[in-house]
N, C-alpha and C positions, 0 to 999 in steps of 0.2 A: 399457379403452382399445381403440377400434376396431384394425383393420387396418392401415387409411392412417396411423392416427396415429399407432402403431408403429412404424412405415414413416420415417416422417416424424420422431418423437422418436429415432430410431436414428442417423437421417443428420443432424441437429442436436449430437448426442451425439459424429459421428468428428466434423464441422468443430471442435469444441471441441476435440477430443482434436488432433488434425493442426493447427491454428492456436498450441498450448500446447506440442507436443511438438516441432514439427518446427525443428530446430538449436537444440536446447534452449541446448546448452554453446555453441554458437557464435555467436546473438545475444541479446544484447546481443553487444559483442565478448569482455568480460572480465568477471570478479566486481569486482564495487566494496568497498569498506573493509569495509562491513557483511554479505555474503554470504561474504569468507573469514574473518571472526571467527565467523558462524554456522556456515562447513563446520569449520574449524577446532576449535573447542569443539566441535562435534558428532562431532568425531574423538577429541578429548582424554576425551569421557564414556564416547565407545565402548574407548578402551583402560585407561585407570584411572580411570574413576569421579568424574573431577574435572574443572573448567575452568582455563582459563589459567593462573589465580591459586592453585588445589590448593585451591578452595572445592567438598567432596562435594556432587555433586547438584544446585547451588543454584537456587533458583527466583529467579531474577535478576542475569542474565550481567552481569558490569561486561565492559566494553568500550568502551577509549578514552574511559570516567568515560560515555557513553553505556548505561545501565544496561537491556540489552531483557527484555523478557518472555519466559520459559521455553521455552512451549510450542514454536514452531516448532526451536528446535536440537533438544529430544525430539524430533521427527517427521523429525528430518533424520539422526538416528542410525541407525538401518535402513540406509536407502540408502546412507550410508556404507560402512557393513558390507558393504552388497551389492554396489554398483559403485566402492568405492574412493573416496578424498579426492578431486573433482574439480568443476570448475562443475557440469557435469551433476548430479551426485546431488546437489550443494545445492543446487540449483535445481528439483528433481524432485518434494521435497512440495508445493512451490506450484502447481505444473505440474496435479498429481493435483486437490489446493484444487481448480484452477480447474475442471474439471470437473466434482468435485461441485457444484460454485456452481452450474452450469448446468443439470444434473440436480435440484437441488432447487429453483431456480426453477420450473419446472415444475411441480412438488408445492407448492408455493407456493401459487402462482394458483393454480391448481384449488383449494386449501383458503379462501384468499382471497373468493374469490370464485365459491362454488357453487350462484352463482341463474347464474351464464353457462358452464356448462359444455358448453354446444353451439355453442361459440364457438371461434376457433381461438388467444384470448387465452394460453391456458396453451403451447403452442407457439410462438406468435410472441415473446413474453417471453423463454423460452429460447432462441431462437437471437438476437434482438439480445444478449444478455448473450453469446454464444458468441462474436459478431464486431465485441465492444463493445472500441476501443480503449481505452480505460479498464481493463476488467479483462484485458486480452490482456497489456497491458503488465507488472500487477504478478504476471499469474499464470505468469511467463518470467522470475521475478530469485525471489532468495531473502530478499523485505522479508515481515516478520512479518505486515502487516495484511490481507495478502490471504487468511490463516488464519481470519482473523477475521471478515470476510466470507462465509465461509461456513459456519463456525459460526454467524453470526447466520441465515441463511436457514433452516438445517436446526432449530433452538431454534426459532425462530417457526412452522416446519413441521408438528412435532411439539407445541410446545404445540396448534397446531389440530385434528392429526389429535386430540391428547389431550384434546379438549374431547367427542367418542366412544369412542376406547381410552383408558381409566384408564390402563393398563402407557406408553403411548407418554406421556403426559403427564407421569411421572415419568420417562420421557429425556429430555424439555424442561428439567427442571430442571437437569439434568446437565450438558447443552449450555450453557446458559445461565451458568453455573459454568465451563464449560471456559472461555468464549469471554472470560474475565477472565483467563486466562492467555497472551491471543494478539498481542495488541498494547495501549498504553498508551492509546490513545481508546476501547477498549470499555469500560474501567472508567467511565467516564460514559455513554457512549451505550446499551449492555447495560440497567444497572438502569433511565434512563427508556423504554429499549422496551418491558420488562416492568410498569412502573408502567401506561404504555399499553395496554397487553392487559389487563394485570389491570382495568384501569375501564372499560373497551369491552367485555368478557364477565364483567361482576360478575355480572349476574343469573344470568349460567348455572352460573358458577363457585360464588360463594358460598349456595348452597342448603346445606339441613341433611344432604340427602344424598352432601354431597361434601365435606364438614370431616375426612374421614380423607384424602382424597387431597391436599388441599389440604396439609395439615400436612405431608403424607409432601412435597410438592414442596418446598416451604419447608426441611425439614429435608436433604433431598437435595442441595437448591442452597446452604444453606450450610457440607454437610458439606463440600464439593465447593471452594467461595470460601476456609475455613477457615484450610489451609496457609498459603494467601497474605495472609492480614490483615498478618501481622506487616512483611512487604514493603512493604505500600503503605503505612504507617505509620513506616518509618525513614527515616532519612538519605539513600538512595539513591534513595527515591520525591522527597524534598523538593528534592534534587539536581536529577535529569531537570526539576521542573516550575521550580526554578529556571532553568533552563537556556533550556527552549524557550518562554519568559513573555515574553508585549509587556509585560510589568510593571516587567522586571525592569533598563531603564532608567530609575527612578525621579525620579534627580536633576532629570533632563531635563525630566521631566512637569510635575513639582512648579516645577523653575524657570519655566517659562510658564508657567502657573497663579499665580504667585504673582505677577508682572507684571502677567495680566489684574487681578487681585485689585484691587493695590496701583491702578492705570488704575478701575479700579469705585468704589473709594473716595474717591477722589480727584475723578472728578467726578458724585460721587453717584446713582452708578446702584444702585440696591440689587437691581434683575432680575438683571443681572450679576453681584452678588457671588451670587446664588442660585444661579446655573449656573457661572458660574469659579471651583471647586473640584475638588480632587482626585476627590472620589467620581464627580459627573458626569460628569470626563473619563477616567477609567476605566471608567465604564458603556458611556462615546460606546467608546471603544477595542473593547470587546466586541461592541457590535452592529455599528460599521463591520466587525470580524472576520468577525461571521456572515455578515451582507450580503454579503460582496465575494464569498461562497462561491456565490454565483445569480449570478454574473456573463457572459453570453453570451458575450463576449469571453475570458475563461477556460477557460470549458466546449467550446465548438465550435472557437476559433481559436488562442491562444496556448500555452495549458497551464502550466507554471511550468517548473520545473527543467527541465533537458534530459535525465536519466533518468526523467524519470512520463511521457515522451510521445514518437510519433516526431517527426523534423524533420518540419516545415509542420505539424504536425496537434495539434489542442487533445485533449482527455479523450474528446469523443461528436461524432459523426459530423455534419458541416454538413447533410446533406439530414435528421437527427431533427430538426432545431430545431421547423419549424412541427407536425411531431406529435405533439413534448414540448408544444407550448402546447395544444394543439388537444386532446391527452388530460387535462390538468390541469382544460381547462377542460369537456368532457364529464364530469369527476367530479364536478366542483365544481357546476355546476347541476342536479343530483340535488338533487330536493329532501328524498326522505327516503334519506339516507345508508345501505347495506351496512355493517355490521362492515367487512369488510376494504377499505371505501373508507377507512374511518377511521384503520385501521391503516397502512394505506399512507400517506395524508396525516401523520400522527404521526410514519412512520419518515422520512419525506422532512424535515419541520419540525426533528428533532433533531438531523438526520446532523451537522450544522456548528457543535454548541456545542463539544464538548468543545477544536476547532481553532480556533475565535473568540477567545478569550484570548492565544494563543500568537503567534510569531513566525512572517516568511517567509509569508503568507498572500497570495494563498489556495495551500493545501497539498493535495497530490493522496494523499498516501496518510493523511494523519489525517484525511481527508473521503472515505477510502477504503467507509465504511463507505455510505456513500448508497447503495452497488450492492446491489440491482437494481433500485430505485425508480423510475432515469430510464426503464428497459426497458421495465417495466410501463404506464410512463403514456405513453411512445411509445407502445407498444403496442395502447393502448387509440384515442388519437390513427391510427393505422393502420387500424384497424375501426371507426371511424367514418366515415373518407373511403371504406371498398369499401360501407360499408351505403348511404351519400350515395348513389353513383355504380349501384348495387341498386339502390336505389330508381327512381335517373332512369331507370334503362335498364328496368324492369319495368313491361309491361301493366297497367293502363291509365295508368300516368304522363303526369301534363297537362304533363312536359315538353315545350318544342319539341324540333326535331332539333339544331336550332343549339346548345340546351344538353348535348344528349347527346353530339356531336360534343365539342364545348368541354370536357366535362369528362372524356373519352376521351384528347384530346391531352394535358391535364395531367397525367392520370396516368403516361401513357406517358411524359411528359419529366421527371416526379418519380422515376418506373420507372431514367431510363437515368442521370439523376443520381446517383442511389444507386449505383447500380452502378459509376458514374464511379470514386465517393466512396469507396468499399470498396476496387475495386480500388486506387486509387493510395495509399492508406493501406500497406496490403498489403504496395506496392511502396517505399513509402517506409519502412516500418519493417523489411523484411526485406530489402533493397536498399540503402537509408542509412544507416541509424542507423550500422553501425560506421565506414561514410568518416566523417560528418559528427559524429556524437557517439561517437568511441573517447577523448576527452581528459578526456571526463566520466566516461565508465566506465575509469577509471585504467590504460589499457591499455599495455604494456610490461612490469611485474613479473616476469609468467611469462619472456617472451624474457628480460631482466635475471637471473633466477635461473638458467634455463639455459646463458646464457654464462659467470653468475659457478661456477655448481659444474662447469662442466668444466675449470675454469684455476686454483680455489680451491686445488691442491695447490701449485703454486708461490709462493704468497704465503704469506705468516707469518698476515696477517690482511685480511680484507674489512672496510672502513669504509663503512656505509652511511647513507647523508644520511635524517634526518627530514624533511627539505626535501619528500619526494617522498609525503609524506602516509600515514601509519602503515605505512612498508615492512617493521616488524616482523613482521607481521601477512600478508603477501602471501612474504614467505619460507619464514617457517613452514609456508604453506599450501601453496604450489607446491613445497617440498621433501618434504612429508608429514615432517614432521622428528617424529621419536618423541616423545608428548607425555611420554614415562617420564624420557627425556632429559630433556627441556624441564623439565620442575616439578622432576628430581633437581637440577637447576641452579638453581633458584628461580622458574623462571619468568616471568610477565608480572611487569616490578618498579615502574616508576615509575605506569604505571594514570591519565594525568590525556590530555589533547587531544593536550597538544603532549610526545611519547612521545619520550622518553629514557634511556639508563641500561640497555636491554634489551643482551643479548648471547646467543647459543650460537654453538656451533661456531668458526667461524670470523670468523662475524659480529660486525659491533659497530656500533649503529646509537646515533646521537649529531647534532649539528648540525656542517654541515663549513664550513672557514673553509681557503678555496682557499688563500691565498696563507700562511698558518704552517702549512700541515699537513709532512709527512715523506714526501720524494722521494728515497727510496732503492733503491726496485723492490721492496719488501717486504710494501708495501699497493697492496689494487686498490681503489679509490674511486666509488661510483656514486653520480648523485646527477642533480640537476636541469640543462636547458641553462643557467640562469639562474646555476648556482652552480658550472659546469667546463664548459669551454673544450672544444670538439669534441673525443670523446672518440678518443683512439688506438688503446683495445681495442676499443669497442663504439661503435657511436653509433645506439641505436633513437629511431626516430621513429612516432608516431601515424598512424592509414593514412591520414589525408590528406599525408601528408609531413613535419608540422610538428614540432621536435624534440621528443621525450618524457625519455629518460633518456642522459645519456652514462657513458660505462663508461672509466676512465683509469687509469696507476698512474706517470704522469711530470706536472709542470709544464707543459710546454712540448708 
């Protein structure tokens, strides 16, 4: 790597680092359900060797019957240890994620595609992935998939470098192995990226002089998958895909279908009965799933949930759009395809199966995995329009001036666009997000625990509402409560959605029923505006103002 590029890959590598790091623990506002059951367990393995539930070790956290993948609470055990139970340190593996992601992007493209290495393609790659709202977002919470993510870059990285270093080839397997431990859409999307590779470099791979290495990757990758077969084959795999299944309204599907049918027969359409069946309209359900996943209106403007995205802002940046088309379609009219056009094309085509089946679609982080695919093909999309505007502007060009002009000022107005765009992202996601979305990210618990353990000596006992969305779970967390305690106690006990039956200390978390409960000054009650009356001890609200939790220990 030159000088400049150095130069250049350095200061791409802080904005990753400064866009990931900067108020790590402070925005989002608060950890949501699933980041204090990962700091949490990542707390309970660091002191006894067990989760929640006093399962050693396990390679699949039940949590709230949401069963995640292993890998990231390991990675969050460290930081634990090192900076204490807090957002920050559960937040800080994804954080680090995210900057490898950007760093191996880099190595990426350059292995990708090494007939253009005198291109600025492998730098400009990594820095849109660096100030891709898309991966800014999931690389600032502690969700599993963005682990995943970058596991995939660095396995694809390394099988390439490994297609010249033997040694680095057999980490490709490794990785490839790991990244089935990271979130529940790799276990699909993983084996067909590697099917991909494996058929796009058969000839190189399957030669007679490479059936020792190949074995040795094979037996690597599935010394590596091994542990976890038994996982994805029981009760708790069937569970999860029962769970998040467009399937799994059956009744529903079947009763219209059965309608259409019974209308087919009746007045003898037999096209109809061929298409208004079950199987059909479970096929249709799958590819509407994947489709809706290309959706522009998704991708650039909406986004889905209010935690994958800031207010106003979709997943990728409104001024990529014409670059993302404009690179797809600079690949696509190659007429004799690169290897890594191919591989790029493949990883983009699979990223939305494993989430096409499932519910809530389209979904930002089980379609987590598409990153860095749109970066690249912007990317490409972007050196296409400076070679264009090269070209117009270089001796003897039979441009007129009127065109050089002309396409002078567009860039410049695509230039300040961008810039527009970036900045108020920026501004909106490190400016808004916690006025406007603190109600998403469950904000109040922490202040809730701190009022309730300074006044907890005076009551006999704290009743705490399930109403307020797994506050078992957010106690535990914000008290750092001993998990030696917790499991001598029994631990997480009832384990399903709607969490009941849990208690320590003080606490007793149960469903609350205002008007039969016990108004004797001997219980302090926190719970929902919905379910008590402005509270007399506490009354937090979400930092737009609007009520979040009341704190009470009278009726009236």
């Amino acid at each position: 790597m030159r000088n400049k590029n150095w130069i250049a890959f350095i200061v791409i590598i802080s904005i990753a680092i400064l866009l990931r790091f900067y108020q790590l623990g402070q925005v989002p506002p608060s950890p949501d359900w699933d980041e204090v059951a990962i700091g949490y367990n990542a707390y309970s393995i660091l002191k006894t060797g067990k989760d929640e539930y006093g399962t050693f070790l396990p390679l699949s956290f039940r949590s709230f019957d949401d069963y995640k993948p292993p890998l990231y609470v390991y990675l969050t055990v460290p930081t634990v240890a090192i900076f204490g139970l807090d957002t920050r340190s559960t937040r800080l593996p994804s954080a680090v994620m995210g900057v490898l992601a950007v760093i191996g992007t880099y190595f990426l493209v350059k292995e990708l595609f090494v007939f253009r290495q005198k291109t600025i393609l492998p730098l400009l790659s990594s820095f849109l992935l660096a100030i891709s709202p898309w991966h800014i977002q999931f690389s600032r919470i502690a969700f599993e998939a963005n682990t995943g993510v970058t596991i995939n870059i660095w396995a694809v990285t390394c099988f390439l470098i490994g297609l010249r270093k033997k040694s680095v080839f057999l980490l490709s397997a490794f990785l490839f192995g790991l990244g089935m431990y990271a979130y529940h859409s790799q276990r699909v999307f993983l084996p067909l990226l590697l099917c991909i590779l494996l058929v796009i470099y058969r000839r190189l791979l399957f030669r007679k002089d490479n059936r020792n290495i190949i074995a040795g990757f094979f037996i690597i990758g599935i010394l590596t998958v091994l542990p976890l077969i038994p996982v994805l084959f029981n009760k708790t795999a069937i569970l999860r895909l029962r769970g998040t299944s467009s399937f799994r309204e059956q009744t529903e599907i079947l009763s219209d279908n059965i309608k259409k049918l019974e209308y087919d027969r009746t007045h003898g359409y037999i096209i109809g009965e061929l298409f208004d069946n079950r199987r059909v309209e479970y096929l249709k359900i799958i590819i509407r799933g994947y489709l809706v996943h290309f959706s522009p209106k998704w991708l650039f403007v909406t986004g889905d949930h209010e935690r994958h995205h800031a207010p106003d802002m979709g997943l990728l940046y409104l001024w990529e759009l014409p670059f993302l088309f404009l690179g797809i379609y600079t690949l696509l009219k190659t007429k004799n395809y690169e290897p890594g056009t191919k591989v790029l094309l493949g990883w983009f085509l699979i990223s939305p199966i494993a989430a096409s089946p499932t519910t809530q679609l389209p979904h930002a982080i089980r379609t987590l995995v598409f990153l860095p695919t749109f970066q690249i093909f912007t990317a490409f999309g972007i050196i296409s329009v400076i070679l264009f505007v090269k070209e117009l502007r270089t001796p003897p060009a039979q441009a007129g001036k009127n065109k050089k002009l002309l396409s002078g000022c567009l860039l410049f107005i695509v230039f300040c666009f961008a810039i527009f765009n970036i900045v108020y992202y920026l501004f909106q996601y490190f400016g808004r997000t916690n006025m406007e979305y603190s109600k998403f990210w469950q904000y109040g618990y922490k202040e809730a625990v701190t009022y309730t353990e300074s006044v907890k000596d005076t009551y006999k006992k704290v009743v705490v509402s399930i109403g307020l969305e797994q506050p078992y779970m957010f106690f535990l967390f914000y008290m750092k409560y001993d998990p030696v305690k917790y499991l001598d106690g029994g631990g997480t006990k009832s384990g399903s959605f709607d969490e009941q039956g849990n208690a320590f200390d003080k606490y007793e978390f149960r469903p609350l029923h205002w008007q039969s409960e016990t108004f004797d000054g001997s219980i302090l009650y926190v719970g929902s505006s919905s379910e008590i009356p402005h509270g007399n001890n506490a009354h937090i609200t979400f930092l737009d103002g609007t009520p979040a939790i009341e704190i009470k220990d009278r009726k009236d």
